[in-house]
C-alpha positions as CSV (number, residue, x, y, z in Angstrom):
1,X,81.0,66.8,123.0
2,X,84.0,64.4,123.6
3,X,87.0,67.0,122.3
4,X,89.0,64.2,120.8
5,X,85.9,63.2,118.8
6,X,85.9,66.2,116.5
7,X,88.0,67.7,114.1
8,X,89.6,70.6,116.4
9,X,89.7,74.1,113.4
10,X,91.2,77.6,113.1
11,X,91.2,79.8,110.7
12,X,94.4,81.4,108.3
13,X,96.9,82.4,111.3
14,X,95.4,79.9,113.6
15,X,92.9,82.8,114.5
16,X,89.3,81.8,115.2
17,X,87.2,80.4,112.1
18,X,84.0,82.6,112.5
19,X,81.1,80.4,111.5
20,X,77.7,81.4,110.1
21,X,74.4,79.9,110.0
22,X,72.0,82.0,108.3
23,X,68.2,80.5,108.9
24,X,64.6,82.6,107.7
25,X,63.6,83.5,111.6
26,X,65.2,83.5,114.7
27,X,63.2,80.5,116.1
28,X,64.6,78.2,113.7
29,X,68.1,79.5,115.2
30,X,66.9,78.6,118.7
31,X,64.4,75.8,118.7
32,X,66.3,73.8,115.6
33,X,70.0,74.9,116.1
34,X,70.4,75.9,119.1
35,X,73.1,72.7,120.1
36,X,74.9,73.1,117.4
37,X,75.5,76.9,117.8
38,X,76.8,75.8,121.7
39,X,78.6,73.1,119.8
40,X,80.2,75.5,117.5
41,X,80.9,78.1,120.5
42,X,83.0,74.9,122.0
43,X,85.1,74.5,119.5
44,X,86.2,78.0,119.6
45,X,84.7,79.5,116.3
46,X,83.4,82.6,116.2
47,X,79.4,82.0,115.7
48,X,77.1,84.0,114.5
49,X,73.3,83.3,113.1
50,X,71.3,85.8,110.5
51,X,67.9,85.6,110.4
52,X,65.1,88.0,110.3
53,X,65.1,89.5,114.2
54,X,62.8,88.0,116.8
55,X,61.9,87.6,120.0
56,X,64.6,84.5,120.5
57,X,67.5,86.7,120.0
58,X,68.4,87.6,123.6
59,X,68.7,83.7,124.5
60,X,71.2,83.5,121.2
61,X,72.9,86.5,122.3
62,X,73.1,85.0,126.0
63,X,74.6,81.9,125.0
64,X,77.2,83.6,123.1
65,X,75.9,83.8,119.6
66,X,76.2,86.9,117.4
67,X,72.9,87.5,115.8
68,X,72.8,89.4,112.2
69,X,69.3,90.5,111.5
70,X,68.0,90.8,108.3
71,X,65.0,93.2,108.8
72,X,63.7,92.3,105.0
73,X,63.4,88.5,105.2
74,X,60.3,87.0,105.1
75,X,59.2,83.4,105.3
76,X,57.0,83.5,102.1
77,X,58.5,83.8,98.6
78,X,58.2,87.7,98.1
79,X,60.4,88.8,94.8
80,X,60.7,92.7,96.1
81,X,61.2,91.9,99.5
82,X,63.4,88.9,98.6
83,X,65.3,91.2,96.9
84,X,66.1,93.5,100.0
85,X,66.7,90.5,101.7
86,X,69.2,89.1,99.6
87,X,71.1,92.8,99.3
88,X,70.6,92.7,102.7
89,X,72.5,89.5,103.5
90,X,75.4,90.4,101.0
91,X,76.1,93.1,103.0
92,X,76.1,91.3,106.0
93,X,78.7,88.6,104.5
94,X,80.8,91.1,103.4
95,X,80.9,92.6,106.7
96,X,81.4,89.7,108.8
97,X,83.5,87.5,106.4
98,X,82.8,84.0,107.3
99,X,84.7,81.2,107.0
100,X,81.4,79.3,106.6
101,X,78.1,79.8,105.8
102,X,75.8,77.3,107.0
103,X,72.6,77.5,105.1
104,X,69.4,76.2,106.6
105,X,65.1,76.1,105.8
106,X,63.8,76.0,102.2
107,X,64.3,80.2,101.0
108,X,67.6,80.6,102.7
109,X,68.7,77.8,101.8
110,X,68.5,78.9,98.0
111,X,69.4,82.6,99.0
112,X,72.6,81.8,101.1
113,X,74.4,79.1,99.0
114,X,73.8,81.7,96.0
115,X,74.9,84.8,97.6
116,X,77.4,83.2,99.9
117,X,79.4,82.4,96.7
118,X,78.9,85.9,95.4
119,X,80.6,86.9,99.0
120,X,83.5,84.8,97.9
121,X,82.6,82.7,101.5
122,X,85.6,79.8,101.7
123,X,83.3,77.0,102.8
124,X,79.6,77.3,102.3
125,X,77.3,74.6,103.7
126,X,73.5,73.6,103.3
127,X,71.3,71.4,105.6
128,X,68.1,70.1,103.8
129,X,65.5,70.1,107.1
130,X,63.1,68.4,104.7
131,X,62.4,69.7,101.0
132,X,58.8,71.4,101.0
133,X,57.2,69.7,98.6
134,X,55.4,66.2,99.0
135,X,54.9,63.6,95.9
136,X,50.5,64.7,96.4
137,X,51.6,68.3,96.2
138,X,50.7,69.9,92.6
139,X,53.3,69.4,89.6
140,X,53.8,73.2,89.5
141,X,55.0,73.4,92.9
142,X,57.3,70.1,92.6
143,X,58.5,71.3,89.8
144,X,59.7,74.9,91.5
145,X,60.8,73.1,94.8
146,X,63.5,70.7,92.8
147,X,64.3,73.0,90.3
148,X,65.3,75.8,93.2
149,X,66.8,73.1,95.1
150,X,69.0,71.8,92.6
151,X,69.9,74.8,91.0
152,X,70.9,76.2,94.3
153,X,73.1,72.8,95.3
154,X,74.9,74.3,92.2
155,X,76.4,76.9,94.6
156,X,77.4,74.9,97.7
157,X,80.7,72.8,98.3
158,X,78.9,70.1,100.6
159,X,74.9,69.1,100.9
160,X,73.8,67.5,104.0
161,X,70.5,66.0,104.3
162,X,68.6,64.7,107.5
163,X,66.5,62.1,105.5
164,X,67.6,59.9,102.7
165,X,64.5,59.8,100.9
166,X,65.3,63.9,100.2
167,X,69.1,62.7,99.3
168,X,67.5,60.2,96.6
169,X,65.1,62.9,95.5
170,X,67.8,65.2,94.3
171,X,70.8,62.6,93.5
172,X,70.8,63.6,89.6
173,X,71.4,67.2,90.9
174,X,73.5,66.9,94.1
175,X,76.8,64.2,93.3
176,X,77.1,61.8,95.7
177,X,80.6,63.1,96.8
178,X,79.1,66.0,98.5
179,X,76.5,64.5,100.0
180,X,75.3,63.0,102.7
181,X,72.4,62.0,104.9
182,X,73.4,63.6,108.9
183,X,69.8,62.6,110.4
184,X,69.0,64.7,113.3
185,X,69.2,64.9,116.7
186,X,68.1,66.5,119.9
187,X,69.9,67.3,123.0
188,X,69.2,64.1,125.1
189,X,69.8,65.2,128.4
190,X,67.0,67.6,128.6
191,X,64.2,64.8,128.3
192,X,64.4,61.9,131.3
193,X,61.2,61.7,132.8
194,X,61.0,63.1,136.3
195,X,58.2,61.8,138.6
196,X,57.8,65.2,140.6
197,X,58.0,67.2,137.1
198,X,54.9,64.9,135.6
199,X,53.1,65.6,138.6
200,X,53.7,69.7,138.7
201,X,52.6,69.9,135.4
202,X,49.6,67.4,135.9
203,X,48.1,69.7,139.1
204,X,49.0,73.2,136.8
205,X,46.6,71.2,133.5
206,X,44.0,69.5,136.4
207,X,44.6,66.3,134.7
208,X,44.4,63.6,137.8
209,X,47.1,61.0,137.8
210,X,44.1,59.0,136.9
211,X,43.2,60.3,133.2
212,X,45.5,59.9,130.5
213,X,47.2,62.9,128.6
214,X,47.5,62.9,124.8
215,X,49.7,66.3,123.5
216,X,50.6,67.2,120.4
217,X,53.8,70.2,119.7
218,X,53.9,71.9,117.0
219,X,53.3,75.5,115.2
220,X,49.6,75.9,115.1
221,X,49.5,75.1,111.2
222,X,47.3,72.9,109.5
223,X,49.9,71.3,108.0
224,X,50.8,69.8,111.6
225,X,47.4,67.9,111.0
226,X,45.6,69.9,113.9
227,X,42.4,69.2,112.3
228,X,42.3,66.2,111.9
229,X,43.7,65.1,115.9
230,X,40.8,67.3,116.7
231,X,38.6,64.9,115.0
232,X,40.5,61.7,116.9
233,X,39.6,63.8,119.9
234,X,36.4,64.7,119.5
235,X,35.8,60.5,119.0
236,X,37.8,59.5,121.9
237,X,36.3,61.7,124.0
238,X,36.4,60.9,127.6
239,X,39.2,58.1,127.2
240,X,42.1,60.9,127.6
241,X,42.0,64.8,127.2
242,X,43.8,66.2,124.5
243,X,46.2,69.2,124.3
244,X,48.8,71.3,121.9
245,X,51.6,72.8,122.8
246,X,53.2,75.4,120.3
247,X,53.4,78.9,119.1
248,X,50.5,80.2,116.9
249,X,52.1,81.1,113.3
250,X,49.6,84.1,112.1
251,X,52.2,84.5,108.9
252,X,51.1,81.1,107.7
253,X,48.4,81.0,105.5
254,X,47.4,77.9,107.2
255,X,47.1,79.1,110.7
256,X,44.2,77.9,113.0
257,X,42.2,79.2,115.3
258,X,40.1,77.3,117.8
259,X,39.7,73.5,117.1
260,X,37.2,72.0,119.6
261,X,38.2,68.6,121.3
262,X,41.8,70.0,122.2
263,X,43.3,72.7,124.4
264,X,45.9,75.0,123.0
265,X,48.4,75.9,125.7
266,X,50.8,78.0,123.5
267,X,54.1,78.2,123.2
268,X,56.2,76.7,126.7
269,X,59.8,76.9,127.6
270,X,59.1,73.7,130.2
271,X,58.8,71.0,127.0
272,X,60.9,68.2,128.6
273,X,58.6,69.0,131.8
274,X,55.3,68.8,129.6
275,X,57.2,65.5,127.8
276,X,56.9,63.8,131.3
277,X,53.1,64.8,131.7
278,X,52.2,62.9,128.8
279,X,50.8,59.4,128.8
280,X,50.9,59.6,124.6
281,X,52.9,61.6,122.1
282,X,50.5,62.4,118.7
283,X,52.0,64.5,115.4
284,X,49.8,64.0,112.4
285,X,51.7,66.0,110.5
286,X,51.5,66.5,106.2
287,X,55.0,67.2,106.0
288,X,58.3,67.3,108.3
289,X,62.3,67.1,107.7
290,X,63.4,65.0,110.2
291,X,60.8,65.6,113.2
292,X,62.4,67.0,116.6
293,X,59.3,66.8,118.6
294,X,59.1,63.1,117.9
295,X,62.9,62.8,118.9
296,X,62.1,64.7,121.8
297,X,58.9,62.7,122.9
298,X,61.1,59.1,121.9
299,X,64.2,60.9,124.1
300,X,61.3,61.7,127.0
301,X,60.3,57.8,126.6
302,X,56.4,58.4,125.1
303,X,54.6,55.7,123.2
304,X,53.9,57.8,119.7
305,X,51.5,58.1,116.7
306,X,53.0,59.8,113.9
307,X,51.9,60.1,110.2
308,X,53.5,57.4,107.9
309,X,55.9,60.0,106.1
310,X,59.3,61.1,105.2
311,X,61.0,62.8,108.5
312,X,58.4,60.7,110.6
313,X,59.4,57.1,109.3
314,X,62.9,57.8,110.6
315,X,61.9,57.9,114.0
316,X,61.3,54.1,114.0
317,X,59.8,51.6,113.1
318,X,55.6,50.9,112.9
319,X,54.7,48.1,115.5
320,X,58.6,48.2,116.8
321,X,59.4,51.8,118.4
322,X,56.0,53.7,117.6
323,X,52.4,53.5,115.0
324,X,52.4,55.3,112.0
325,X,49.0,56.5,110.3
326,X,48.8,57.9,106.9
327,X,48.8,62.1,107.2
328,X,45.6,63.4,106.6
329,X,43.4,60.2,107.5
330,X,41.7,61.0,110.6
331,X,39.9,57.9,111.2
332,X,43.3,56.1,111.3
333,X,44.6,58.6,113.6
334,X,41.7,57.5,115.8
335,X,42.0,53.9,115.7
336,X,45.7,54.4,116.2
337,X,45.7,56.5,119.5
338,X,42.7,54.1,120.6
339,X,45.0,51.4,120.5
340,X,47.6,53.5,122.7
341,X,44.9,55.1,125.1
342,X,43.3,51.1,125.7
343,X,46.1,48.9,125.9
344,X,48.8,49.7,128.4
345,X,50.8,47.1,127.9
346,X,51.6,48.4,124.7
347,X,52.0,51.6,125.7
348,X,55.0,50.7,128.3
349,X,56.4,48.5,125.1
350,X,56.6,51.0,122.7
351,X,57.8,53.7,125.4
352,X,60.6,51.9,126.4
353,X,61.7,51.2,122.7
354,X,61.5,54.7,121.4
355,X,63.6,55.8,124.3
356,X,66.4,52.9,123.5
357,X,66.7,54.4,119.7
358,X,66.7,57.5,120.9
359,X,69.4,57.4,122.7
360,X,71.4,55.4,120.3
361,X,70.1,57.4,117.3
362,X,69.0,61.1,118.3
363,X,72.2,63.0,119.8
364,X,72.3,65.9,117.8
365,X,75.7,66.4,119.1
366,X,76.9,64.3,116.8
367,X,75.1,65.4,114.3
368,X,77.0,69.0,114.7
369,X,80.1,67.0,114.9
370,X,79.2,65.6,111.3
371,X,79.0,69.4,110.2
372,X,82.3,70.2,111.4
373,X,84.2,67.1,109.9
374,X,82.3,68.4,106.8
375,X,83.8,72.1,107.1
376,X,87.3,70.5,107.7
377,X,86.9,68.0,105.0
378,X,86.0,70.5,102.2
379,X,89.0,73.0,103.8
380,X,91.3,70.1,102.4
381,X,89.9,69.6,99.6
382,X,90.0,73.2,98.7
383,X,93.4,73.8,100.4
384,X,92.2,76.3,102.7
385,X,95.2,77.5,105.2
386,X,93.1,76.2,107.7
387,X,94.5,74.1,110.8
388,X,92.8,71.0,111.1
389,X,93.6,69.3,114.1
């Protein structure tokens, strides 16, 4: 990141501001935040992340981050462990005494803003990654997602959000003076196609330069809509093979097992390797923030077929940069990756355009410079003895 492009902080003193970003696991820390925890670490803050502990940990730790474990926190809404959570986390706020508390994901979201102004934290942040409710979700649950969300905006001096459609949502809860929509980004010089990667990865899968590869990434939810590319597979059988790449999520209530058509190849640490084996990117997902796998597969230059939602849409535009099918329709997901898997031409034009927005839209380096100029904006207009360079 450019130094002279971002707002250069220290604390009272001039000592280091110590910066926290408190997420529900430690994958979210890594897989989500990971740039902007390096981008923090650049700017000379103190960074630390809380989460319940994981196996990502050692590769925060080894970048530099200090990681706070919260051995209560759960991902589901759990009032007695909540609880222990929450006591938890005050502690740890107390302890550490941030300058900021970044507040990220659905339950800690609602949990830090609240207890991070209990702490008496000077600055104290939240990033909407997409709220978790969907206009075909039940009244009931609607209802408890924006009342949560809005009472918990109560709490925070500045609301970021990566999609506008989640900005609108809550705009008669949120005023518009500490808001605003920040997108999202990934870290773009991971994912330029090498020739020799595509064809490492090819020979490890047996897929001959021949056949065309389809892959999906993702948790191994069925809200990813697993099932249904499964059905697109099983139709378009011996046009392409079909793969996912992702973790399994046993927690989740929705977590799959064996879905015949596709081949599961877990979770990877080679994704901008596996980006160059693919011939087509598909995520038929019910529900996503602002989705980083597209942005990774648009960075990696991958003709795509994603679901026609919120967090999706932003990625581009249907016809233009990619093909959007309604979530949950698998017979549109078919006739959408047929499209890709017989017409080449198309393929190579919709390729080359996700890769040109991605570049111009999707460095998430400057979205973690948009969270700093937000720390620095509301240390002014609290008149925190903060220097802001």
């Amino acid at each position: 990141m450019p130094e002279q492009l971002a707002p250069r902080l220290r604390g009272p003193g001039g000592r280091p501001l110590r910066v926290a970003h408190l997420t529900t696991v430690d994958m979210s820390l890594q897989l989500l935040l990971a740039t902007e925890l390096k981008v923090d670490l650049e700017a000379g803050f103190e960074t630390y992340g809380i989460s319940a502990p994981g196996p990502y940990v050692p590769q925060l730790e080894a970048i530099g981050v200090r990681h706070e474990p919260l051995h209560a926190l759960t991902r589901a809404w759990e009032p007695k462990a909540d609880a222990a959570a929450g006591r938890e986390l005050l502690a740890v706020l107390r302890r550490i005494r941030p300058d900021v508390l970044h507040t990220h994901n659905p339950k800690t979201g609602v949990l830090g803003r609240v207890l991070g102004r209990a702490a008496r934290v000077p600055v104290v942040v939240n990033t909407c990654h997409g709220l978790w409710a969907q206009a075909h979700d039940p009244l009931a649950k609607r209802a408890f997602v924006l009342g949560a969300e809005a009472f918990a905006a109560r709490f925070s001096h500045a609301e970021l959000y990566q999609n506008g459609e989640d900005r609108a949502t809550l705009a008669r809860a949120v005023p518009a003076g500490r808001s605003r929509v920040v997108g999202n980004g990934v870290d773009l010089s991971r994912f330029t196609a090498d020739p020799a990667d595509r064809a490492r990865i090819r020979a490890e899968l047996g897929v001959d330069e021949s056949e065309l590869l389809v892959g999906g990434v993702g948790r191994r939810v069925a809200e990813k809509g697993i099932r249904e590319y499964a059905g697109a597979a099983r139709a378009l059988a011996g046009k392409a093979r079909f793969v996912w790449i992702g973790p399994e999520d046993p927690d989740k209530p929705d977590a799959l097992g064996a879905e015949s058509g596709i081949e599961f190849l877990g979770s990877r640490g080679d994704m901008p390797e596996l980006y160059a084996a693919l011939d087509v990117f598909v995520l038929p997902s019910y529900r996503e923030g602002f989705s980083r796998s597209a942005m990774e597969a648009a960075a990696s230059g991958l003709p795509m077929v994603l679901s026609d939602i919120r967090g999706c849409r932003e990625i581009g535009t249907d016809g233009e940069h990619l093909l959007l099918a309604p979530p949950g329709d698998a017979g549109a997901l078919t006739t959408a990756l047929d499209r890709l898997l017989t017409e080449p031409a198309l393929r190579e034009q919709l390729g080359a355009a996700a890769r040109r927005r991605a570049l111009d839209q999707f460095d998430q380096r400057a979205v973690a410079r948009v969270s700093l100029e937000t720390y620095a904006a509301v240390a002014r207009a609290r008149r925190l003895p903060w220097s802001v360079g």
